[in-house]
C-alpha positions in Angstrom: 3.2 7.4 4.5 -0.3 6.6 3.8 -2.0 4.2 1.6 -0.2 1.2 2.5 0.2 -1.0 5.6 3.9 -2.2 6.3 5.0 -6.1 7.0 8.7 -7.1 7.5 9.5 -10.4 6.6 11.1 -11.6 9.8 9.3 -15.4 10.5 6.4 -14.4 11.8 3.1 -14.2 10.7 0.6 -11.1 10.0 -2.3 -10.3 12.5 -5.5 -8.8 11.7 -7.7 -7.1 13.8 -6.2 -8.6 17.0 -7.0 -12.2 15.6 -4.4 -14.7 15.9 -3.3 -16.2 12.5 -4.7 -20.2 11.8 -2.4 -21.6 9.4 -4.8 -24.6 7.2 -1.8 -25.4 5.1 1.6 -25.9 3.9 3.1 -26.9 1.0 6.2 -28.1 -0.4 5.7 -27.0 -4.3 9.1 -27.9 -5.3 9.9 -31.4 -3.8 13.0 -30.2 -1.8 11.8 -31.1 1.3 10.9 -27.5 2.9 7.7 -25.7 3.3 7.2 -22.9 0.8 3.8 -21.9 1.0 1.3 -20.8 3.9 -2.3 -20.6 3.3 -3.8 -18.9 6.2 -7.0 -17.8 8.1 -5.9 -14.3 9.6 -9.7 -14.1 11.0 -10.9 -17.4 12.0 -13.6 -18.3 9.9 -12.2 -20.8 7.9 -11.3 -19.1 4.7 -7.9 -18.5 3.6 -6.9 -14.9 4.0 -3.7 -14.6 3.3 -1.3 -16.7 1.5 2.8 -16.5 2.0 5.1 -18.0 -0.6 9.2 -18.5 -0.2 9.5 -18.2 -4.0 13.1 -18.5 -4.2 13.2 -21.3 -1.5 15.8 -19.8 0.6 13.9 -20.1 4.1 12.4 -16.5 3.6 8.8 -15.5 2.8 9.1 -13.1 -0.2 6.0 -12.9 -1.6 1.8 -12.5 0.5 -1.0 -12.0 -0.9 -3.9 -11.0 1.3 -8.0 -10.7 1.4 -8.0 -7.8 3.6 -11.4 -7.0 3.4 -12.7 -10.4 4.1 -14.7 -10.5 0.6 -13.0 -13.6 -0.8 -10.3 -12.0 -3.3 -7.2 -11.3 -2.5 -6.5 -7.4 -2.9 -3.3 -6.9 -1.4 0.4 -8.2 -2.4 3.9 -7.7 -0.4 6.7 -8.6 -2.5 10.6 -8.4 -0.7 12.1 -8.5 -4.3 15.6 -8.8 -3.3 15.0 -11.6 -0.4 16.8 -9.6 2.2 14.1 -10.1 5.0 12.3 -6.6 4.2 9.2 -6.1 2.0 10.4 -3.6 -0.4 7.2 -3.5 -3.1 3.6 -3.8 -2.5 0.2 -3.0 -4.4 -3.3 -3.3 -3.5 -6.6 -2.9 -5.6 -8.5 -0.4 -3.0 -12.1 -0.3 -5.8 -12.3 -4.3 -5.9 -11.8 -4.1 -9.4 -9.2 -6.9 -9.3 -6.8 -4.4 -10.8 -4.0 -2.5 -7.8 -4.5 0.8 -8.2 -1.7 1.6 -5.2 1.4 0.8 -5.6 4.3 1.5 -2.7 8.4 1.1 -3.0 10.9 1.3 -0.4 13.5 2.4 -2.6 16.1 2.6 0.5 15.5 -0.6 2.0 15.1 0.9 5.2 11.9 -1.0 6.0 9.4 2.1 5.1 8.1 2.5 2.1 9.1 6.3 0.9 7.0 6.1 -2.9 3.7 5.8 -3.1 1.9 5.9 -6.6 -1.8 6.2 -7.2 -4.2 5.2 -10.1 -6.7 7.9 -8.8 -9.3 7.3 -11.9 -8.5 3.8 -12.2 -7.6 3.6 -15.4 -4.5 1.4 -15.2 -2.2 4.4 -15.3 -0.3 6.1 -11.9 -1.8 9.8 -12.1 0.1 10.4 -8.7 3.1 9.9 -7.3 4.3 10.8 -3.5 7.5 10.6 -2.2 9.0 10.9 1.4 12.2 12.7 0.5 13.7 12.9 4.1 12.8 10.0 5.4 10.6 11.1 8.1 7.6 9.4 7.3 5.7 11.5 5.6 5.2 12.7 2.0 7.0 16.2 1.0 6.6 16.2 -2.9 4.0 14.9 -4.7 4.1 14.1 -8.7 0.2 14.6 -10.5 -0.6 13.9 -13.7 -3.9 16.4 -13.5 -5.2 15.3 -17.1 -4.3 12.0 -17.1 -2.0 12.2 -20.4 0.6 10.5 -18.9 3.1 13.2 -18.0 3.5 15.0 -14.8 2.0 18.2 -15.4 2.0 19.9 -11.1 4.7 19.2 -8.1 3.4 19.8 -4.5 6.2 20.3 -2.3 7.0 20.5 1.4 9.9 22.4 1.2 10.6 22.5 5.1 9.1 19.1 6.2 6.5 20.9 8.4 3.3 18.5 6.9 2.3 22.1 5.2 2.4 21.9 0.7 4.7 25.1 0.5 5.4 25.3 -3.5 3.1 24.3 -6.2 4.6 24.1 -10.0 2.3 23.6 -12.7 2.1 23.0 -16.5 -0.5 24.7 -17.0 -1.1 24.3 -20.9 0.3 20.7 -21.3 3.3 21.2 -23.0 5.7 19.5 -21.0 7.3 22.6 -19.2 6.5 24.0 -16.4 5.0 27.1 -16.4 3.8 28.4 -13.1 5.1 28.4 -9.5 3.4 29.6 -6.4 5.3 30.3 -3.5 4.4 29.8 0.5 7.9 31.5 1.6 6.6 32.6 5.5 4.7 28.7 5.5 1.4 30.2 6.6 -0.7 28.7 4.2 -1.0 31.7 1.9 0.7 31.9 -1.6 3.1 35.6 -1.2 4.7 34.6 -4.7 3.4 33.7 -7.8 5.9 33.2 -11.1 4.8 33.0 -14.4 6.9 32.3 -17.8 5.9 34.3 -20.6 8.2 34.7 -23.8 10.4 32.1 -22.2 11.0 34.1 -19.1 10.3 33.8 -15.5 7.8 37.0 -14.3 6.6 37.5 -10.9 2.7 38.0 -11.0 1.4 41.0 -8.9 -1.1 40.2 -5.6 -1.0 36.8 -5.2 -4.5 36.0 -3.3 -4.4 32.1 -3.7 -4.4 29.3 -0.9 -1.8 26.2 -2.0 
């Protein structure tokens, strides 16, 4: 899926652009005799890029943060929340606002991350949500919240896993129930069924015309 880069906590360290990690420091920030946290320079100009932390002290980084931009603040966070050896949550702040506005799960801790949700307006809330049902790889249903209210109001799905949005549902007057669908049934890119609920039941619409 998009939007997010992938590390796996395994002992080694991150590489960027080709460059060879520098590590400057390490620390032992509990006194138990073990090096918990890395500060390192990922692009060998003397800054620290990245920093790795071991926050539950059991030989395992489970926690970097990283300046991927090179611009001085770190915009990027890997967490492996259950310290299994597998970053399972991570966020990043694409705008440089200092607030993550992407925020990625692997909810099967399968080492990819299959949810990805997006603060597209940035205005602390997650207007959309994409999920990689099959785990292929890529997203097949995406959640929007298209008025920013806080509820889902449209599902894009990929009902055949052929890259192609097949299925749109919408709630089109904001009520909380969904009250359109449009239909891609030959997956050609061409809506040949649209539904509509009036008086509280489903009604096909005649000639659909639109593109999903």
């Amino acid at each position: 899926m998009s939007g997010m880069d992938k590390l796996t906590n395994n002992g080694d360290q991150t590489t960027f652009n080709g460059q060879a990690p520098i590590v400057l420091s390490e620390r032992d920030t509990n006194g138990d005799g073990w090096k918990d946290t890395t500060h390192i320079d990922l692009t060998g100009d003397g800054r620290v890029d990245e920093i790795q932390r071991d926050t539950t002290h059991n030989g395992l980084v489970d926690y970097i943060e990283t300046d991927s931009t090179g611009d001085g603040r770190f915009d990027t966070i890997h967490r492996d929340t259950d310290s299994n050896g597998i970053f399972n949550m991570a966020e990043r702040d694409t705008n440089g606002n200092g607030v993550s506005d992407v925020f990625a799960q692997d909810t099967t801790r399968d080492g990819r991350f299959d949810t990805i949700g997006r603060d597209t307006n940035h205005d602390g809330n997650v207007d959309v949500t994409e999920y990689d049902t099959n785990g292929d790889g890529h997203s097949d249903l995406a959640e929007l919240d298209t008025n920013h209210n806080g509820s889902v109001d449209m599902l894009r799905n990929d009902t055949n896993y052929n890259g192609r949005i097949d299925e749109v549902v919408v709630d089109i007057n904001h009520d909380g129930s969904f009250d359109y669908v449009a239909i891609d049934s030959t997956h050609d890119g061409a809506v040949d069924a649209q539904y509509a609920q009036i008086n509280n039941e489903w009604v096909e619409l005649p000639d659909p015309s639109a593109l999903i």
